[in-house]
N, C-alpha and C positions, 0 to 999 in steps of 0.2 A: 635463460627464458626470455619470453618477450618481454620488452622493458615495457612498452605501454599497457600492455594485458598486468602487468606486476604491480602500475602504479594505480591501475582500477582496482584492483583485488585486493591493495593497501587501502584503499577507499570505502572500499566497502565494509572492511573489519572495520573501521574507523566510525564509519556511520552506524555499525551494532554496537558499538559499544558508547554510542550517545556522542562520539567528539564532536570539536565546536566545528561549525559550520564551515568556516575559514579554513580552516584544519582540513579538513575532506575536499575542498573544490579546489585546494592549492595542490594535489595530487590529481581532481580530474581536471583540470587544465591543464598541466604538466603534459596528463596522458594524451590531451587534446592537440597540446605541441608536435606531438614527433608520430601522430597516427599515423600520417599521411609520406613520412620518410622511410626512404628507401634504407635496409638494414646497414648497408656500406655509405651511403649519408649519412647514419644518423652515427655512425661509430666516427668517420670520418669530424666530425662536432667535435663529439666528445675529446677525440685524441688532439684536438688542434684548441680548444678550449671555447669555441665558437658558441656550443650548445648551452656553455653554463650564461653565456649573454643574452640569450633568446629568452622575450618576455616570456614568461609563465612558467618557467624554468629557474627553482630556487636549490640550495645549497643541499638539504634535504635529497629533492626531486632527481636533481645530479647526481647524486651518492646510489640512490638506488638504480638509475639507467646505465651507470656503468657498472657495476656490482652486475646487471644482466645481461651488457653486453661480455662481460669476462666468462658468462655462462652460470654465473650464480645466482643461487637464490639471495636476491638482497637480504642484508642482514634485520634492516626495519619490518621486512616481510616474514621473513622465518619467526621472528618476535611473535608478530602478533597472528602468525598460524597458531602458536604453541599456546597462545592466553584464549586463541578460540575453542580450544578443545573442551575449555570447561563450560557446561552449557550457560547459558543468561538464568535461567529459573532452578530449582535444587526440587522440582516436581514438576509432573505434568509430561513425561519423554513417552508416557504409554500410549497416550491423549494425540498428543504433537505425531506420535508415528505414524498414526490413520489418518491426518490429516493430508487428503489429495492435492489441495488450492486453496486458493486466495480470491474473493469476490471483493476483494476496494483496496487499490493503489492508482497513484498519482506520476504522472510524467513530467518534463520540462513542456509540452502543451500548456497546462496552469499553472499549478505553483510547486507542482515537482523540482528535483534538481536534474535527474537525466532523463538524456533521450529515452523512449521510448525499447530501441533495442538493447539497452543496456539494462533495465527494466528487466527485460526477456530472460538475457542470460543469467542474470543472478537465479531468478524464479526457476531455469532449470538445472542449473550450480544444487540449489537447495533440495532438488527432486520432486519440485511442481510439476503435476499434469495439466493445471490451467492455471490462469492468471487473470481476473478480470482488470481490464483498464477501468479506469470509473473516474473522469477528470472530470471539473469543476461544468455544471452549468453556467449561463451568463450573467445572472444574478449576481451570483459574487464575484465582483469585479475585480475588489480588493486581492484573489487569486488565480486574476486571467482566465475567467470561464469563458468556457469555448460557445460560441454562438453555432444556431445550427448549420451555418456554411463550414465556420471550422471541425466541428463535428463530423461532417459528413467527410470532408478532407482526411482525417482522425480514419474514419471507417476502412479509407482507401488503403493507406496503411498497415492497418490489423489485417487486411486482406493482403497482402502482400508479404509480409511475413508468416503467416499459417500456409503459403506458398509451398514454403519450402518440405511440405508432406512429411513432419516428423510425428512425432506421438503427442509433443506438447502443445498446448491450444489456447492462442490468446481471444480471452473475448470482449468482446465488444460489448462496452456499459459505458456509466454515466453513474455520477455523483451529483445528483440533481436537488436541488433545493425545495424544501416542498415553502410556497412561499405562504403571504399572512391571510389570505383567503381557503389554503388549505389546497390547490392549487400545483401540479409541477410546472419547474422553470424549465420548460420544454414541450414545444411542440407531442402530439400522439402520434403523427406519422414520424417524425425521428426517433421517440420512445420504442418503437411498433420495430424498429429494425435491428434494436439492440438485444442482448442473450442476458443482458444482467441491469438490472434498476436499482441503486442503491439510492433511497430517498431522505434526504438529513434537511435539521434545521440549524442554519448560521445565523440567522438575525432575531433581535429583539427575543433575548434566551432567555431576560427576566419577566415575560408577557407574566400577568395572572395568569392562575392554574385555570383557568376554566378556557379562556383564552385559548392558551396553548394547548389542552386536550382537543378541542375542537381543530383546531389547525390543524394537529398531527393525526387525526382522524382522518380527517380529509386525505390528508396524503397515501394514508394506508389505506383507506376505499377506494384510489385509484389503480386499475385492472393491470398498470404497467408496472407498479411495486413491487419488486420480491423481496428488498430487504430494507428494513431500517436501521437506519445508521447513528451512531454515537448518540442514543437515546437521551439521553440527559443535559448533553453537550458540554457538560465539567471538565474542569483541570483539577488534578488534586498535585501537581510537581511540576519543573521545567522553567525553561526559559522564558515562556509567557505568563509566568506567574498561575493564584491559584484562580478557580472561578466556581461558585456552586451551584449544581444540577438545576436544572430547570424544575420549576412545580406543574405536574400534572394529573390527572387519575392515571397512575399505571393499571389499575386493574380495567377500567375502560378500553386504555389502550391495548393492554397485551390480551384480551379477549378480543378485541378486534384485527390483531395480527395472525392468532389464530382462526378465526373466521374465514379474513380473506386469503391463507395461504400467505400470510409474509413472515421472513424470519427475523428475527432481533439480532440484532450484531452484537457480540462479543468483540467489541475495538481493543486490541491488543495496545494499543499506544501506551509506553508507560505512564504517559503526563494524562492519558485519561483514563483507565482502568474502566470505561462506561458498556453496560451497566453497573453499578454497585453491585455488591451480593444479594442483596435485602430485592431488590429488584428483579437478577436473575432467578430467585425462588419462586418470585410473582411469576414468572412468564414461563417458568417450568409450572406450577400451578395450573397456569391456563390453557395447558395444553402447544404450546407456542414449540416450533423451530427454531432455531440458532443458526448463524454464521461466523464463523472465529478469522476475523479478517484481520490482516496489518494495519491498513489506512497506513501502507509505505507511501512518505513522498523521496525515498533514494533507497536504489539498492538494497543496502544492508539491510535497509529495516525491511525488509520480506521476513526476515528471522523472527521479528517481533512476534510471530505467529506462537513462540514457546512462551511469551507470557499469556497469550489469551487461551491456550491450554491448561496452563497453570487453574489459573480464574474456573474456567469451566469443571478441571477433576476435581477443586478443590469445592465445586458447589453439587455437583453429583449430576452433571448434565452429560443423559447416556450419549455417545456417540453416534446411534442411528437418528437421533434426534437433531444432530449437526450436519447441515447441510454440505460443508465444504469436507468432509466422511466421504461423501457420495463419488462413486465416478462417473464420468463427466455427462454421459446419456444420460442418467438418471437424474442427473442435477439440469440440464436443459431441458430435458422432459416435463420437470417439477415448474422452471420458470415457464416455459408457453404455457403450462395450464392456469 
């Protein structure tokens, strides 16, 4: 098989299955090595010893480009084909099947780890019909948010890959900061051009509850929000340690999400599980939409979509009531109004 397509595809089990960081970019840099080598180059390395000296190319990374230049499926690959077949969640596969897309992942643009097209193909590997981009506003610096030049640069791109006239359809968002005025970190004419608004808050997550209902009101009464993101903003696991939810009126909020037509993110992230349950009832209460998005910043984690299904069947939120259910007309249709 292709050794570089082999060492991405190791990368990405890798990144579903939580490994450490280092661990995953020491296979996509590997992959990064030998993209651009011609098949009788890169065997030509191998057989002379050259390729195991080339930076980003370790002992591991070796093992598996020659194992695919023999024409085999590497042995590290065939591994951990065989431990993916058992799903991440032990519920939730009925939920996960109706799910069309994903409205919020990240790219190497902010503080994703890949490019943009490699983004793509996981998302249609998994059997997405859409994919929303949604990288960082400028705001959050701390994750290289995109200013509206890079943004629109960003646009040019998304157009350029939906080019190629297939069935699957990347769209064009933003993961926008609603800021402490209540406020997006963004321009209305660049909002005005994007198919997906995902509006969250990153800073000052311990404001007073009163505070922060009003800020987060704000964001939700603006015309370009269709979804709210990582409502609470918690960690309950992970490598960032733990952090808890923000205090606000939920019932304010999620009556006002309903209102203006925005839906509440179900963040699959294992390290946030946001909304809590107790929460999710609130906003099924109020009448409110859903969106079960990843918030992938690599690859693999597009899969995370089987724990925010989990979350969802296990709280009884019907699936017509889930946005990313919808195909894809009826889900842009939903956002322009």
């Amino acid at each position: 098989m292709d050794a570089a397509a082999a060492l991405n595809e190791i990368a990405f089990w890798l990144e579903r299955e939580l490994a450490p960081s280092f661990k995953v970019q020491a296979f996509r840099r590997a992959a990064e090595t030998i993209a651009e080598l011609e098949p009788e180059e890169l065997a030509q390395l191998a057989r002379d010893g050259r390729l195991k000296r080339m930076k980003g190319i370790g002992n591991r990374s070796f093992e598996v480009i020659t194992q695919a230049l023999d024409g085999d499926v590497p042995a590290y690959l065939a591994d951990l084909r065989e431990r993916s077949k058992e799903a991440l969640t032990d519920s939730g596969s009925e939920l996960r099947a109706k799910l069309r897309g994903d409205l919020h992942s990240h790219s190497d643009w902010s503080d994703g780890g890949s490019p943009i097209p490699l983004m793509v193909e996981a998302a249609r590997a998994l059997g997405h019909e859409y994919l929303a981009l949604t990288d960082h506003s400028p705001n959050l610096k701390v994750a290289n948010g995109l200013s509206a030049e890079r943004l629109t640069d960003q646009l040019t791109v998304v157009d350029q890959i939906n080019d190629d006239g297939g069935a699957f359809r990347l769209l064009k968002g933003i993961e926008v900061d609603i800021l402490e005025d209540g406020t997006l970190d963004q321009s209305d004419e660049i909002l005005g051009r994007l198919d997906i608004v995902v509006a969250s808050i990153h800073s000052k997550l311990r404001s007073d509850r009163r505070t922060m209902t009003e800020r987060m009101l704000g964001g939700i009464r603006d015309p370009h929000t269709n979804v709210l993101g990582h409502c609470t903003g918690r960690l309950v696991q992970g490598s960032r340690g733990q952090r808890p939810q923000s205090e606000f009126d939920a019932r304010k909020v999620f009556a006002a999400c309903a209102e203006h037509n925005v839906a509440v993110e179900i963040n699959s992230r294992p390290e946030r599980q946001d909304p809590p349950d107790d929460l999710i009832q609130l906003a099924l209460d109020a009448g409110c939409l859903f969106s079960i998005d990843s918030d992938a910043h690599a690859p693999g984690q597009l899969d995370f979509l089987q724990y925010g299904a989990q979350r969802a069947e296990a709280n009884g939120v019907p699936p017509e009531r889930i946005i990313t259910t919808w195909p894809l007309e009826k889900l842009l249709d939903w956002a322009r109004s």
